[in-house]
N, C-alpha and C positions, 0 to 999 in steps of 0.2 A: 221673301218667301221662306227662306230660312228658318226665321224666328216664327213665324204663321206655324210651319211642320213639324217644327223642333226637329231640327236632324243632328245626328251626335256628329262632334267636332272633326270625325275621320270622312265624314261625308261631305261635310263644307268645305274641309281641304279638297278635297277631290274635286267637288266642282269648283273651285277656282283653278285647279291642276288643269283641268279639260278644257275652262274659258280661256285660258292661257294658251293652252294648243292652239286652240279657235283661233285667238288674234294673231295667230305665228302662221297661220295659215296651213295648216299641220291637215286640215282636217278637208280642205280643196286639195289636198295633194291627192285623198285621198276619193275624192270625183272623179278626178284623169283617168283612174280604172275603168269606172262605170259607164262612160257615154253619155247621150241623151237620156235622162231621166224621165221626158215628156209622158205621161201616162202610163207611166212605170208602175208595177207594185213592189212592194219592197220592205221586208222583213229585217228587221234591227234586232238580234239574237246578244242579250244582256243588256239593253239601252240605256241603265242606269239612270242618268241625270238627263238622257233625251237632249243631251247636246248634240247629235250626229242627225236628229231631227231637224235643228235648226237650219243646217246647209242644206239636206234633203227639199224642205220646203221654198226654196230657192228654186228650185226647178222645174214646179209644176208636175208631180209624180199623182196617178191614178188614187194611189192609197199606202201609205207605210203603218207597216204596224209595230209598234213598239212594246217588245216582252223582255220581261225579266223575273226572276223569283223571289227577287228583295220586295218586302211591302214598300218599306220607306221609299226605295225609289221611285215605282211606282204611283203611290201617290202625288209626289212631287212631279213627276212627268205627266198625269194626267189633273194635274192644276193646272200647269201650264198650256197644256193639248186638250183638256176633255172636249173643248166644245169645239172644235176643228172639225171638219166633217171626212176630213182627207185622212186623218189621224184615229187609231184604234191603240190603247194600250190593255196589255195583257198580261195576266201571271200565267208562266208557265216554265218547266223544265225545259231546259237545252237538250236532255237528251229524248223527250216525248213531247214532240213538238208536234199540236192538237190542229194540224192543217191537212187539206189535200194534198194528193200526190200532184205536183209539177205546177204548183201554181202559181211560184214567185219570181220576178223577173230579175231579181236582184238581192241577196242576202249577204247583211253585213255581220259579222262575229268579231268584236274588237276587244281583243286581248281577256275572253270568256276562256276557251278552253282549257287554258293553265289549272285553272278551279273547277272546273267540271270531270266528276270522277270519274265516267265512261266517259273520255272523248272520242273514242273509234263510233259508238250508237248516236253520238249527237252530230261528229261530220256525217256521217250515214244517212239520219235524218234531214237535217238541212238539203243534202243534195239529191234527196225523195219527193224534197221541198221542191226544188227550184226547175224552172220550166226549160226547156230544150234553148239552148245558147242564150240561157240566165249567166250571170256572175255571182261567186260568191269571195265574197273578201274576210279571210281571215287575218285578225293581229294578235301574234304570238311573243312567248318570254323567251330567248335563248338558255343556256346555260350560264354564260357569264353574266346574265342580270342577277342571278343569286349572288355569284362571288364578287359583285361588286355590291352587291349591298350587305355584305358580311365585312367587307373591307373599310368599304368608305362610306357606308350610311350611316347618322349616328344617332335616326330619330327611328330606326328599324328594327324589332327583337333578331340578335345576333341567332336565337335557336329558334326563331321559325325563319329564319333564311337560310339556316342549315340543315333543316328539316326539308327545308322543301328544297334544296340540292338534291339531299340523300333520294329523297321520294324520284324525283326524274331522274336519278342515275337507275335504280330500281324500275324505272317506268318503262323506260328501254333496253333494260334488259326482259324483266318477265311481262310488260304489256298490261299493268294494274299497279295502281296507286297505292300509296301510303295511307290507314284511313285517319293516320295524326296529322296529315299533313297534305289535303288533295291539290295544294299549291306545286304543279311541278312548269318543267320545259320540256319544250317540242322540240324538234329538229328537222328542218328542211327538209330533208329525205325522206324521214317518214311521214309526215304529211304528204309529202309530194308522192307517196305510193300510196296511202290512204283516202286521194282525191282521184290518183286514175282507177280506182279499183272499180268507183262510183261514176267509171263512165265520164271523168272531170277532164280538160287540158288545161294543166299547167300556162298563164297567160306571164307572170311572173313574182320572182320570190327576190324581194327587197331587204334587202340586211339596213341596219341604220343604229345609232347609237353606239358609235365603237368606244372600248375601255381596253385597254390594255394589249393583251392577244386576241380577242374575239369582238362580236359584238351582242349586245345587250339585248335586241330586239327583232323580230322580221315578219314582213306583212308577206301571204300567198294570197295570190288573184290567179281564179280558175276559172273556165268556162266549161259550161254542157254542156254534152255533142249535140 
């Protein structure tokens, strides 16, 4: 399918980055949040290569839709799902997300908001999204995923890792992005206050990937009152 879509060489990496998750089981870790999926609907916010569909469809869910605003991926996801009848893919922005109010039982956002340059209007949206004791699962970039790919990456430009530092030191102090650089990091707390604002509880916030003093990565799992 690769060669069928032509997808440029940073894309093929990725998806074997993510089938690789897959086989580590990286991505059932991330069911243990969800529960019974049984007739579920269920909103994948960035699906890119529609790997997180694959475990999805494991469970028998009502409907998943899978959006993003890359064409290429896109298409590629809906080669693979177009004729699914369970499966809907869509382009559309994270932060204007073209659904009813409270309609989804389950929304996953894996490691989207780093690059989405209103991330306050897209958590907003998603959980305008999501139906009364829905989940939404967000996967986020720490801080030290920058300085460790400034340090010890060596296939990574050294100044958009240090761009996108700058941008999320910037990002938490004044609450707006860099627009050379909308790659930033979150931080537990504030998400974790930008999720009860929206009427969210905190179910829990998973650190993983440790380097040095910190760690590199952390998933929040929220539920609707």
């Amino acid at each position: 399918m690769h060669k069928e879509l032509k997808l440029s060489q940073d894309k093929i990496n990725y998806i074997n980055y993510v089938e690789d998750e897959l086989a580590k089981g990286k991505y059932e870790k991330m069911l243990s949040y969800f529960g019974d999926l049984d007739g579920k609907t269920i909103l994948d916010v960035g699906c890119g290569p529609g790997i997180l569909i694959d475990v999805l469809l494991k469970q028998s869910p009502k409907l998943i839709v899978a959006l993003d605003i890359d064409t290429e991926w896109l298409n590629y996801t809906n080669k693979k799902y177009g004729n699914n009848k369970n499966v809907i893919v869509i382009r559309a922005n994270a932060e204007h997300l073209p659904f009813k109010y409270a309609y989804f039982d389950l929304i996953s956002c894996k490691v989207v908001l780093p690059y989405v340059p209103d991330e306050t209007m897209a958590i907003n949206g998603m959980c305008a999204c999501l139906a009364r004791g829905g989940v939404i699962f967000l996967g986020l970039h720490c801080m030290w995923y920058y300085i460790y790919l400034i340090f010890r990456r060596k296939d990574m430009s050294k100044l958009y890792a240090t761009l996108s530092l700058l941008s999320g030191v910037i990002h938490q102090i004044i609450g707006k992005k860099m627009i050379v650089s909308p790659d930033t990091y979150q931080t537990p707390s504030k998400l974790k206050k930008a999720l009860e604002k929206q009427d969210m509880r905190i179910i829990k916030i998973y650190k993983f990937d440790r380097w040095f003093w910190g760690y590199n990565l952390f998933d929040v799992v929220a539920k609707k009152r």
